[in-house]
PyMOL Python script that loads the backbone (N, CA, C, O; Angstrom):
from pymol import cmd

cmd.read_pdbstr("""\
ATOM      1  N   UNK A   1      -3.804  29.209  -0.613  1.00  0.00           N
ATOM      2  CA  UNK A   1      -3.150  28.069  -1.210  1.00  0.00           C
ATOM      3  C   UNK A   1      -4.215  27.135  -1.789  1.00  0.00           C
ATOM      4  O   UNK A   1      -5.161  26.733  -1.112  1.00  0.00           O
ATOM      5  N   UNK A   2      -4.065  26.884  -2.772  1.00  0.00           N
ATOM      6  CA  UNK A   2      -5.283  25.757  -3.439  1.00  0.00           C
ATOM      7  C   UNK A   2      -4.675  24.411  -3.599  1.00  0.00           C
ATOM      8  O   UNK A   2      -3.581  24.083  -4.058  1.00  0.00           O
ATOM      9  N   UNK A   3      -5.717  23.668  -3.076  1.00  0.00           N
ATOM     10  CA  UNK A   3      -5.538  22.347  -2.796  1.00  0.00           C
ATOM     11  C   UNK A   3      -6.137  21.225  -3.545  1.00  0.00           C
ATOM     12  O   UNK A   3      -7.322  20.893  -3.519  1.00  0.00           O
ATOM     13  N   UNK A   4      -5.594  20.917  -3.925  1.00  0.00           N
ATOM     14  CA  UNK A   4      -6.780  19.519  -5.041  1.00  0.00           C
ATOM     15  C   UNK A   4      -6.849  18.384  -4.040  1.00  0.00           C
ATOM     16  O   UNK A   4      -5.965  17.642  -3.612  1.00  0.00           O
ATOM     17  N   UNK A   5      -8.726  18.488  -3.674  1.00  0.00           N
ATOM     18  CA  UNK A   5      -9.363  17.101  -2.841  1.00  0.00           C
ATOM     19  C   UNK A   5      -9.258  16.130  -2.678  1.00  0.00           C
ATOM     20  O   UNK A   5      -9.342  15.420  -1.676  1.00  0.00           O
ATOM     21  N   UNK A   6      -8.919  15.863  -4.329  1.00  0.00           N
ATOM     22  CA  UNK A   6      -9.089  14.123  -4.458  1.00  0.00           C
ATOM     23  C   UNK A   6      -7.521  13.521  -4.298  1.00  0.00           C
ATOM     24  O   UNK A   6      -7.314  12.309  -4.242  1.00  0.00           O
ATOM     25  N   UNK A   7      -6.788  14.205  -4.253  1.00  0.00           N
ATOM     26  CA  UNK A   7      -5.650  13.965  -4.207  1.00  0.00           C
ATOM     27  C   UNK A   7      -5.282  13.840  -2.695  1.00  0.00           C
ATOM     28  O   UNK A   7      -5.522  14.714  -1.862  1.00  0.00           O
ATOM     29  N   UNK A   8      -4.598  12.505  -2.414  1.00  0.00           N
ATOM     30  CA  UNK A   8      -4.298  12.208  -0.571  1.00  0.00           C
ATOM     31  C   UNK A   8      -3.303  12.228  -0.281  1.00  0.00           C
ATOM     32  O   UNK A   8      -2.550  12.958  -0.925  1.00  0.00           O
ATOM     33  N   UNK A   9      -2.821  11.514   0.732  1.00  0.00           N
ATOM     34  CA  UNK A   9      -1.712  11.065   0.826  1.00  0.00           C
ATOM     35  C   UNK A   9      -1.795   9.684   2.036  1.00  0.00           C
ATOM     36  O   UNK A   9      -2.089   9.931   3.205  1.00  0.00           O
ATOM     37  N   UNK A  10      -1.569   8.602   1.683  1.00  0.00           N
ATOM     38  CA  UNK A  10      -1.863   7.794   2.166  1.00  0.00           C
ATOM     39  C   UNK A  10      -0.386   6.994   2.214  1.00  0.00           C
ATOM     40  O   UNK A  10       0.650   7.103   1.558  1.00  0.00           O
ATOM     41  N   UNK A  11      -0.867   6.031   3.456  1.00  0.00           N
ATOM     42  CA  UNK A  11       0.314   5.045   3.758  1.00  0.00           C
ATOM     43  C   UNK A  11      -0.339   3.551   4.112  1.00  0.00           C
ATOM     44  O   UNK A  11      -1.275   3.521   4.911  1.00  0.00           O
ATOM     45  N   UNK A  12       0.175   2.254   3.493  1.00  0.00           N
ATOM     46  CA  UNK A  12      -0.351   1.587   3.331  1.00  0.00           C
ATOM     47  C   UNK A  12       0.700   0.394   3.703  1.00  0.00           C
ATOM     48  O   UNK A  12       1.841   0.256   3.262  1.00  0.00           O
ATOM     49  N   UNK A  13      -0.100  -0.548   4.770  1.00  0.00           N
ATOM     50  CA  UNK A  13       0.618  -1.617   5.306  1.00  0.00           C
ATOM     51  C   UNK A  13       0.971  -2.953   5.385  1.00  0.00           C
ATOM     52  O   UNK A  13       0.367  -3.571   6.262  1.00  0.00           O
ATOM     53  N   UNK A  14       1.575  -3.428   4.889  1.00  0.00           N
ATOM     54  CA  UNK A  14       1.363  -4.991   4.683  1.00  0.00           C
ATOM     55  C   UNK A  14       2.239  -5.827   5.915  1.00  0.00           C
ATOM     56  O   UNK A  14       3.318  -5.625   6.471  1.00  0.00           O
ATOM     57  N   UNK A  15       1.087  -6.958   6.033  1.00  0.00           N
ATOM     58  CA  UNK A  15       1.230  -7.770   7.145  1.00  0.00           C
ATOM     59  C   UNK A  15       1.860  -8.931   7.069  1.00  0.00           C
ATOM     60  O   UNK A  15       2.899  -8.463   6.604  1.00  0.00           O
ATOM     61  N   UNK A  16       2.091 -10.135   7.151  1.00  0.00           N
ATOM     62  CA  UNK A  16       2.075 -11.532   7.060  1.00  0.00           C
ATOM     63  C   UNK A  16       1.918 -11.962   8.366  1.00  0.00           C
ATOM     64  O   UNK A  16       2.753 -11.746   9.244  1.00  0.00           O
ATOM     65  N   UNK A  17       0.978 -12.506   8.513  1.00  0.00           N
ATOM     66  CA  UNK A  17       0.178 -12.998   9.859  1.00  0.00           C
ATOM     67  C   UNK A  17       0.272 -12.109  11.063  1.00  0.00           C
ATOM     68  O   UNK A  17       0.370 -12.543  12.211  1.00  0.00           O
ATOM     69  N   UNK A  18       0.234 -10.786  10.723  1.00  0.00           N
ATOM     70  CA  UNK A  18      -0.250  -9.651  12.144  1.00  0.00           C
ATOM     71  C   UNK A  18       1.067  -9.002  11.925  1.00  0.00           C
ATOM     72  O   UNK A  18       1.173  -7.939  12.537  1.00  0.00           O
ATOM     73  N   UNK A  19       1.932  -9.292  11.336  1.00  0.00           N
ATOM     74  CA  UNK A  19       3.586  -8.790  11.778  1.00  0.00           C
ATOM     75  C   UNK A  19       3.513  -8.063  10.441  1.00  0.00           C
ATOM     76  O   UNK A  19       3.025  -8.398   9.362  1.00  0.00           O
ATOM     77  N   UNK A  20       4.431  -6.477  11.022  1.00  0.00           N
ATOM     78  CA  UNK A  20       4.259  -5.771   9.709  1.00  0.00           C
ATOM     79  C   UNK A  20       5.942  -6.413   8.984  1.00  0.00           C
ATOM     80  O   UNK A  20       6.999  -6.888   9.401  1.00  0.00           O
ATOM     81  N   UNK A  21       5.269  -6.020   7.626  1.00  0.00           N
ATOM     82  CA  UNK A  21       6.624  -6.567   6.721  1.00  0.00           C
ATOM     83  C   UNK A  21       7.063  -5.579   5.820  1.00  0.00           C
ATOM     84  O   UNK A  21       8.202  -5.644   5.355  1.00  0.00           O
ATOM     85  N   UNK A  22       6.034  -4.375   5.422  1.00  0.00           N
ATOM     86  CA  UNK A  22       6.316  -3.604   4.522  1.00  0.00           C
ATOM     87  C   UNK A  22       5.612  -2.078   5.117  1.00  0.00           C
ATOM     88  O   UNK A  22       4.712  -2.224   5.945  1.00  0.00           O
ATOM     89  N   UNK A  23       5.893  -0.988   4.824  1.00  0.00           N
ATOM     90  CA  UNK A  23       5.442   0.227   4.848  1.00  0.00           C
ATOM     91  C   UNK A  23       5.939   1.552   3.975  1.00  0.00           C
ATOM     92  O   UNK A  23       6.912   2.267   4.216  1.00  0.00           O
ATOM     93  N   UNK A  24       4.663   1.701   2.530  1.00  0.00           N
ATOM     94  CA  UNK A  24       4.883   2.649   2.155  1.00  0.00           C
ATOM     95  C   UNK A  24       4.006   4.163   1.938  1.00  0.00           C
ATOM     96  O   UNK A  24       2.780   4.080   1.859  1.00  0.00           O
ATOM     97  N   UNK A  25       4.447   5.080   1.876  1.00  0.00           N
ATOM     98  CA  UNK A  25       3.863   6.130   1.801  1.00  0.00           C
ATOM     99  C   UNK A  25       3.437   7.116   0.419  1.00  0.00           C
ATOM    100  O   UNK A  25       4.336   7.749  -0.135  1.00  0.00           O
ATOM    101  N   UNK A  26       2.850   7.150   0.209  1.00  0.00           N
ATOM    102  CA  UNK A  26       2.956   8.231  -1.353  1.00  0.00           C
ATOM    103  C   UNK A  26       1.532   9.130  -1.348  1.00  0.00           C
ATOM    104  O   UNK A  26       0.723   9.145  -0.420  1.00  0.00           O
ATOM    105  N   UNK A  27       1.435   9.798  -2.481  1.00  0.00           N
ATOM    106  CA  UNK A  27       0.382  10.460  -2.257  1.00  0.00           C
ATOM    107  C   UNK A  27      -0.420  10.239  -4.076  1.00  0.00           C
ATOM    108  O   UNK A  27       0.276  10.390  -5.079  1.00  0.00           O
ATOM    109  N   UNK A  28      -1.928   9.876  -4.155  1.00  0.00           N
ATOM    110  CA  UNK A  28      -1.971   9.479  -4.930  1.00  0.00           C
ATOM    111  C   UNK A  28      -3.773  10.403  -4.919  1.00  0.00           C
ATOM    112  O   UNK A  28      -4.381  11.136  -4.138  1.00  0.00           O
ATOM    113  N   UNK A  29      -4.060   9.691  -6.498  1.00  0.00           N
ATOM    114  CA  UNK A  29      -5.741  10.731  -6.713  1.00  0.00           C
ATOM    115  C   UNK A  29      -6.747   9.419  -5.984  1.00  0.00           C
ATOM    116  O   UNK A  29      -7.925   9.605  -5.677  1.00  0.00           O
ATOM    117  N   UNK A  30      -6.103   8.248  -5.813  1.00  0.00           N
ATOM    118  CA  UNK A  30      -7.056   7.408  -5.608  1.00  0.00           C
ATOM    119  C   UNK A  30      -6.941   5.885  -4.521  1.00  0.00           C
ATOM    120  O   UNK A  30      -6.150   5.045  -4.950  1.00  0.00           O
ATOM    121  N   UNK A  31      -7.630   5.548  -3.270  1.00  0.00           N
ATOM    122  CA  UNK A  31      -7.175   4.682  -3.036  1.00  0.00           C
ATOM    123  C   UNK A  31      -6.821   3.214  -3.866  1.00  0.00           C
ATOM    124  O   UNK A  31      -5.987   2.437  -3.400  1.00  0.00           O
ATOM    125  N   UNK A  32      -7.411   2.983  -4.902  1.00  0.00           N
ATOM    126  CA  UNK A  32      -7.165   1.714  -5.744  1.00  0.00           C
ATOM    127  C   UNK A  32      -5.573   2.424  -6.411  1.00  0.00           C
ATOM    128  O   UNK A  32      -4.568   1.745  -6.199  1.00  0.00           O
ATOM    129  N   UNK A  33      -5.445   3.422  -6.995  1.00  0.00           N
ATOM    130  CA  UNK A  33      -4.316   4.198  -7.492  1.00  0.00           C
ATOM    131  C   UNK A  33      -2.633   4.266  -6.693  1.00  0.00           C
ATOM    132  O   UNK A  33      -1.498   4.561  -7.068  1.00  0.00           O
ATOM    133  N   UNK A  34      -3.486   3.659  -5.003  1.00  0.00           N
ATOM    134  CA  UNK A  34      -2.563   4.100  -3.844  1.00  0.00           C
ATOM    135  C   UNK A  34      -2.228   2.268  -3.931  1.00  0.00           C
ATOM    136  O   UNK A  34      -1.098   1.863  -3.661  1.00  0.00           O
ATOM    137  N   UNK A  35      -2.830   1.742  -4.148  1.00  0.00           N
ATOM    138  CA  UNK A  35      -3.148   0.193  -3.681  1.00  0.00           C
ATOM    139  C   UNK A  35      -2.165  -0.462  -5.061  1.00  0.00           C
ATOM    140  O   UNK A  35      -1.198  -1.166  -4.770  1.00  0.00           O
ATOM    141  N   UNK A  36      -2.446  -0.213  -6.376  1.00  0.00           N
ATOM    142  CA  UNK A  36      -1.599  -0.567  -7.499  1.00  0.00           C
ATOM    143  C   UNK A  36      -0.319  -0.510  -7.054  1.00  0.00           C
ATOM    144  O   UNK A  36       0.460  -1.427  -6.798  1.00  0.00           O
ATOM    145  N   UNK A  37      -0.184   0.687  -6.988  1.00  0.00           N
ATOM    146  CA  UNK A  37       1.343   1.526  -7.029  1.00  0.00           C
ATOM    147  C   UNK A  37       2.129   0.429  -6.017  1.00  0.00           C
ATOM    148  O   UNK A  37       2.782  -0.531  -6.424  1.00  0.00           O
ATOM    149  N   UNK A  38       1.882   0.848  -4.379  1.00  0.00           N
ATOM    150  CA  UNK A  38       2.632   0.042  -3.639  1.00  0.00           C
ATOM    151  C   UNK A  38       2.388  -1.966  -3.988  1.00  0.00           C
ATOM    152  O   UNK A  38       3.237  -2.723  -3.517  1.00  0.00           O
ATOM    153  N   UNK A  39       1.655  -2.328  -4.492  1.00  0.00           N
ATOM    154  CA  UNK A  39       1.671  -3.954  -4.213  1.00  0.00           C
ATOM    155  C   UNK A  39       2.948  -4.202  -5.342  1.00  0.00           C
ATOM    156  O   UNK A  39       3.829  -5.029  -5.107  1.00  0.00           O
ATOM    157  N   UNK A  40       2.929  -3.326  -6.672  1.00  0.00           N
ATOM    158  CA  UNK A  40       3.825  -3.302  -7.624  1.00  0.00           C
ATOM    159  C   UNK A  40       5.085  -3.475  -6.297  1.00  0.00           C
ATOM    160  O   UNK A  40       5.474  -4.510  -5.754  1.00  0.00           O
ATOM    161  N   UNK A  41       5.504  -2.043  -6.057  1.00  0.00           N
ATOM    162  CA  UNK A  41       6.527  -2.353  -5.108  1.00  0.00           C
ATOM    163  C   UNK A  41       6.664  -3.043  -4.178  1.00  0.00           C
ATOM    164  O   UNK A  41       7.795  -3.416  -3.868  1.00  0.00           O
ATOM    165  N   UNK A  42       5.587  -3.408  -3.475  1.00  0.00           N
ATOM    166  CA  UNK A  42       6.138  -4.652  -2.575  1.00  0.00           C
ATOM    167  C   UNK A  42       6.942  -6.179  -2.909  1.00  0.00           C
ATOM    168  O   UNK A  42       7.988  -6.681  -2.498  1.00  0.00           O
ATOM    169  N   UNK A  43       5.727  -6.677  -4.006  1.00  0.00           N
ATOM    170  CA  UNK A  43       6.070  -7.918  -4.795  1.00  0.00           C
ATOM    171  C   UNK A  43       7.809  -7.871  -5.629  1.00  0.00           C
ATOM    172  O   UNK A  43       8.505  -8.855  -5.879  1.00  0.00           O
ATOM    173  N   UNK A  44       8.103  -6.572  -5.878  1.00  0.00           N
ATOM    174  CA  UNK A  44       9.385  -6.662  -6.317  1.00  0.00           C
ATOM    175  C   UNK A  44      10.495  -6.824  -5.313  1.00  0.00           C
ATOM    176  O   UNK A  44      11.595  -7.374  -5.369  1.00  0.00           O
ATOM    177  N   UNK A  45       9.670  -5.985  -4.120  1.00  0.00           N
ATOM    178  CA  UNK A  45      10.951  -5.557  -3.085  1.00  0.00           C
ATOM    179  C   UNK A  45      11.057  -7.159  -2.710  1.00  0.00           C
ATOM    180  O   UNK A  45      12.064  -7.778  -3.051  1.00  0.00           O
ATOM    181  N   UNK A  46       9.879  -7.877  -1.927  1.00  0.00           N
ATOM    182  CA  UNK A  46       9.859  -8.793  -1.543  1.00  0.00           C
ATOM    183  C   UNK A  46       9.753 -10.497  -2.057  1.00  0.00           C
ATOM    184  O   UNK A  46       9.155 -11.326  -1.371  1.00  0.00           O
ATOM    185  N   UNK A  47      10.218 -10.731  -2.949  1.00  0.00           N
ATOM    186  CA  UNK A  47      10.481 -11.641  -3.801  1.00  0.00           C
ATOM    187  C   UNK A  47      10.020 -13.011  -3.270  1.00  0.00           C
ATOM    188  O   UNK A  47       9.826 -13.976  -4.010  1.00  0.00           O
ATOM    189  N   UNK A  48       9.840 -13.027  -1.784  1.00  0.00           N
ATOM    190  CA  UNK A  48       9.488 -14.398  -0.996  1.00  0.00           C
ATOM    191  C   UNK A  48       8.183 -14.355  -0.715  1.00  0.00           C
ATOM    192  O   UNK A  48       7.767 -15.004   0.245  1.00  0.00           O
ATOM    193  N   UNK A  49       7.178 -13.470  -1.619  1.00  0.00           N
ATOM    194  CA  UNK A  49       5.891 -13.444  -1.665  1.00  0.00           C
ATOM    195  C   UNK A  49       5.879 -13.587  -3.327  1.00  0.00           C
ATOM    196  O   UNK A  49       6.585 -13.079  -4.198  1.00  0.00           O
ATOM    197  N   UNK A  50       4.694 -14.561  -3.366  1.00  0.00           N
ATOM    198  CA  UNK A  50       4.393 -14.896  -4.914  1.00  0.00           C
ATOM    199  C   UNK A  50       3.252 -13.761  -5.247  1.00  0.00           C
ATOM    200  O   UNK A  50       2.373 -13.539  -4.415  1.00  0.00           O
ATOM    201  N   UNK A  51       3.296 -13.070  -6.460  1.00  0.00           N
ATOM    202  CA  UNK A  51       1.961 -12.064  -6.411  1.00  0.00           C
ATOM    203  C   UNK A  51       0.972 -12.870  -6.881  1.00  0.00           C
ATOM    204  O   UNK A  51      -0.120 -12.330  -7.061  1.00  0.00           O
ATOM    205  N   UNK A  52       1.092 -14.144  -7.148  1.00  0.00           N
ATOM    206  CA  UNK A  52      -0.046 -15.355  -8.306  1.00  0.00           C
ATOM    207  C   UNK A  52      -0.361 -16.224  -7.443  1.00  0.00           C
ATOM    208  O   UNK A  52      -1.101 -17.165  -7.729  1.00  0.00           O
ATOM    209  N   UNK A  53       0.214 -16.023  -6.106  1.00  0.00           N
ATOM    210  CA  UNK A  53      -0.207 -17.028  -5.302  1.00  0.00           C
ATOM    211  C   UNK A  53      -1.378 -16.855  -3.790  1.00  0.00           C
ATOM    212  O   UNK A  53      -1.455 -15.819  -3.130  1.00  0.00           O
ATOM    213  N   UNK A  54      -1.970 -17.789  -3.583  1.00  0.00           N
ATOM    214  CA  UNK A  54      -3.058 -16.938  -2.618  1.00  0.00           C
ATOM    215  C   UNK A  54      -2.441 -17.040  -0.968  1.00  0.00           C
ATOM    216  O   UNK A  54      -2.343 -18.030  -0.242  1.00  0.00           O
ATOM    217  N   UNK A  55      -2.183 -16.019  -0.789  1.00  0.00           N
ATOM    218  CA  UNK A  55      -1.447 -15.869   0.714  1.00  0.00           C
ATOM    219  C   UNK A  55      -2.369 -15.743   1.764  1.00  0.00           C
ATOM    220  O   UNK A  55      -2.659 -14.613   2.158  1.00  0.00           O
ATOM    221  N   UNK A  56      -2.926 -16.847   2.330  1.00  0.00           N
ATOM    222  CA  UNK A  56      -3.834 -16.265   3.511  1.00  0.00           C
ATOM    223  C   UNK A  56      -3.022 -15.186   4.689  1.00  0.00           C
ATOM    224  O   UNK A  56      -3.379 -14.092   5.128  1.00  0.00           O
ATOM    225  N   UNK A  57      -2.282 -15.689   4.856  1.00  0.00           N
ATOM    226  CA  UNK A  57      -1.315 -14.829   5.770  1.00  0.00           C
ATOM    227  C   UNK A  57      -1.028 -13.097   5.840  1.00  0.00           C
ATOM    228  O   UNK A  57      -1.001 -12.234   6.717  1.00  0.00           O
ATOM    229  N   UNK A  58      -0.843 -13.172   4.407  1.00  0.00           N
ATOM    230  CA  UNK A  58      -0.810 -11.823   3.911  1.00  0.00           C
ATOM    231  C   UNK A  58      -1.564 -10.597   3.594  1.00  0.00           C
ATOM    232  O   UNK A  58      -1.995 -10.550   2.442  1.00  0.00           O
ATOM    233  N   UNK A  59      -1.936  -9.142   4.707  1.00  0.00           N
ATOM    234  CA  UNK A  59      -2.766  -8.646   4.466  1.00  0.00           C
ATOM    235  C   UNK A  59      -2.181  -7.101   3.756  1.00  0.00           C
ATOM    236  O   UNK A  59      -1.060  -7.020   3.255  1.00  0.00           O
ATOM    237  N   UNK A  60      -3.188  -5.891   3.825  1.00  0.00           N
ATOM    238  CA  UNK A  60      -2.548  -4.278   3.416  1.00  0.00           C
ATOM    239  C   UNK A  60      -4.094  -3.890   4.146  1.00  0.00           C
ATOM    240  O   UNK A  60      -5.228  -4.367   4.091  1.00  0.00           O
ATOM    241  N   UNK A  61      -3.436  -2.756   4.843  1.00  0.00           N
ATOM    242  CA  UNK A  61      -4.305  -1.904   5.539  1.00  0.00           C
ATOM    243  C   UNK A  61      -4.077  -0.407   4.039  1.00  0.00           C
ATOM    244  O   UNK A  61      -3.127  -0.182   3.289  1.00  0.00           O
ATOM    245  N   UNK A  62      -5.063   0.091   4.148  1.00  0.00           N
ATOM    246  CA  UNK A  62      -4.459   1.936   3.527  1.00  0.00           C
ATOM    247  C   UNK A  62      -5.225   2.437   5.235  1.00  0.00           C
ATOM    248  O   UNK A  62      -6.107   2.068   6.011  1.00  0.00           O
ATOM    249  N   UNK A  63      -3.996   3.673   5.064  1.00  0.00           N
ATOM    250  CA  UNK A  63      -4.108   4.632   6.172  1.00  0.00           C
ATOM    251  C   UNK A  63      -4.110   5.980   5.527  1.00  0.00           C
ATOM    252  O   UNK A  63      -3.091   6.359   4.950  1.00  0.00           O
ATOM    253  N   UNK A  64      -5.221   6.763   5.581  1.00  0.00           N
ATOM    254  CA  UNK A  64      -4.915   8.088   5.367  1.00  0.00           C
ATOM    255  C   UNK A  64      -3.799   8.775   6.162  1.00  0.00           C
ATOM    256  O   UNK A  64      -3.616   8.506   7.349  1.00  0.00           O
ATOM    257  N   UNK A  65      -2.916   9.836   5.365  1.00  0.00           N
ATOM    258  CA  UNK A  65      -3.073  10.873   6.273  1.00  0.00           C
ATOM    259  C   UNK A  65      -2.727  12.009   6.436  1.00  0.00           C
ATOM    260  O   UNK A  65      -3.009  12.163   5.248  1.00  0.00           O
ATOM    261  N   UNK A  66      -2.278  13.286   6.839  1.00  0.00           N
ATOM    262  CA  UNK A  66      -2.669  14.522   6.635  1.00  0.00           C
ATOM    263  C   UNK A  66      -1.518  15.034   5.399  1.00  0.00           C
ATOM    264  O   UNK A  66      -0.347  14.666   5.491  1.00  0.00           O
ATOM    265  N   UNK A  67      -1.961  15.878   4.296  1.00  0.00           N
ATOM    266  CA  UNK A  67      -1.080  16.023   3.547  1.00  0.00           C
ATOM    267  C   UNK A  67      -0.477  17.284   3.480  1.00  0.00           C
ATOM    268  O   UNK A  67       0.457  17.482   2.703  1.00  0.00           O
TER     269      UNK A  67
END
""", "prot")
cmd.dss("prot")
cmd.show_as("cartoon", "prot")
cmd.util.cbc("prot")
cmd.orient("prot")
């Protein structure tokens, strides 16, 4: 079976002050690629986060993992 390397699959977490608020999964060629994709979807899903605004509160872990 051939596998392309660069390609992951990662899941990536967002916080607001330690408490998770969001969790998505996809599989992408790149962590910045993995990082675009979901903040797009978060900021839409979650509308009570400004994407222009500076959230100390608010963090994203990426988690690899097996694909």
């Amino acid at each position: 079976m051939y596998r392309d390397h660069f390609v992951q699959r990662r899941t990536v977490i967002y916080e607001d002050g330690g408490v998770e608020v969001a969790r998505y999964s996809l599989t992408a060629a790149s962590a910045l690629a993995t990082e675009l994709r979901t903040s797009a979807t978060f900021f839409a899903e979650h509308r009570e986060f400004d994407a222009f605004e500076i959230l100390p509160g608010l963090s994203f872990r990426i988690v690899h993992a097996d694909a």
